[in-house]
N, C-alpha and C positions, 0 to 999 in steps of 0.2 A: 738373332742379334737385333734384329731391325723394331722387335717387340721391347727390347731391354732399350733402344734408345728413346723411342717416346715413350716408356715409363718412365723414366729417365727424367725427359721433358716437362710430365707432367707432376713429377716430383713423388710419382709412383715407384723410385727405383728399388728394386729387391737385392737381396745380398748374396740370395740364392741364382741358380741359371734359371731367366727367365723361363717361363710356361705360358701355353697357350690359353689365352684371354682374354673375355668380352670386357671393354672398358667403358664407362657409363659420367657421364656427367649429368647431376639432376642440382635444378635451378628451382628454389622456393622464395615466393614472396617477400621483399622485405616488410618488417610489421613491428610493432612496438614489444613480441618477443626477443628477448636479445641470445636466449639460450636456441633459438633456431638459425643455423649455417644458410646464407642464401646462396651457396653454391658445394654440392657434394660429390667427389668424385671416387668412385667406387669401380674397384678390377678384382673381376673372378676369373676361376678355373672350373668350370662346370663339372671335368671329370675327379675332379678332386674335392671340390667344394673348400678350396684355399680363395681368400678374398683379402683384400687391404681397402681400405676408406683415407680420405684424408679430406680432411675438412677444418675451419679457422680454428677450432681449438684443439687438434691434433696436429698440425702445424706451431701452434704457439704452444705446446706444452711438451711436443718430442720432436721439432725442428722435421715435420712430415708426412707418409703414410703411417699407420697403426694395422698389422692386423686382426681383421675381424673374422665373427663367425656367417655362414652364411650356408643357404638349405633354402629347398625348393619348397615353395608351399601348395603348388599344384601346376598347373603344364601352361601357364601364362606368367607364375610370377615368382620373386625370390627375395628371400627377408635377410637382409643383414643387419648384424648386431655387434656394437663395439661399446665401451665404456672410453671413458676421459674426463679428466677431470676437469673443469671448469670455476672460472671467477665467479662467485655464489655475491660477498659483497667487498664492499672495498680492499680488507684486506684478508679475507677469507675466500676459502675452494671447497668445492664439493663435488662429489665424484659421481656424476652422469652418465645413465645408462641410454643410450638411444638404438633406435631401429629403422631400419626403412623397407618398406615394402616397395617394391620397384615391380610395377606389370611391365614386363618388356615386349606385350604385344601392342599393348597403344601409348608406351611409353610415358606413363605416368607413375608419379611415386608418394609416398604417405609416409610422412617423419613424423616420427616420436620420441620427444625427450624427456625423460623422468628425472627429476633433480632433484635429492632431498632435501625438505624443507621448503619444498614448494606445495603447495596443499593440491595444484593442478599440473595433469602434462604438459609438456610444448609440443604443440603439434599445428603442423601443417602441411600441405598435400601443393607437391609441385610437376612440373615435367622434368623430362629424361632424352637424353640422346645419346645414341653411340659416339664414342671419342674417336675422331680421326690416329 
């Protein structure tokens, strides 16, 4: 119960009964990318490999969390993967595929957003902490 209310809080709330899991807020740079989130908050289930993200354009296009997919990529670090669509230009979207590699042994993380129509990725590499 006490896991369902700071999801809750953190606007992670599930519709299912809560499960147990590591909750992660990762902080990148702001910079004259506009397709990079400067704040991402990301909750797995290790034994399961069920994850949610929610980040400003998952919030501004499904009023919150989305789930993602998410998988170990060796015994320091874990990649998750979600699409969303995104304001491409003024009155046009485009459906963005991102990733983040999160090491949760030195708590560092690597965003990648691929937006079609961009001729380059968005990426940038920020820190991570566990969410009280």
């Amino acid at each position: 119960m006490k896991t369902a209310i700071i999801l809750s809080i953190l606007g992670l709330g599930l519709a299912q009964a809560a499960f147990a899991e590591t909750r992660y807020v990762c902080s990148f740079p702001a910079g004259r990318d506009d397709f990079i989130p400067e704040t991402v908050q990301l909750a797995v289930d290790t034994s399961t490999w069920r994850a949610q993200v929610l980040e400003k354009f998952t919030k501004a296009k499904h009023g919150g969390a989305i789930a993602a997919k998410a998988k170990r990529r060796d015994g320091k670090s874990i990649q998750f993967n979600w699409e969303v669509e995104v304001p491409y230009t003024r009155n046009r979207t485009s459906q963005a595929d991102y990733r983040i590699i999160l090491n949760h042994t030195n708590m560092t993380a690597s965003l990648r957003g691929d937006i079609p129509g961009n001729i380059d990725p968005s990426i940038a590499r920020g820190r991570c902490r566990v969410a009280n």
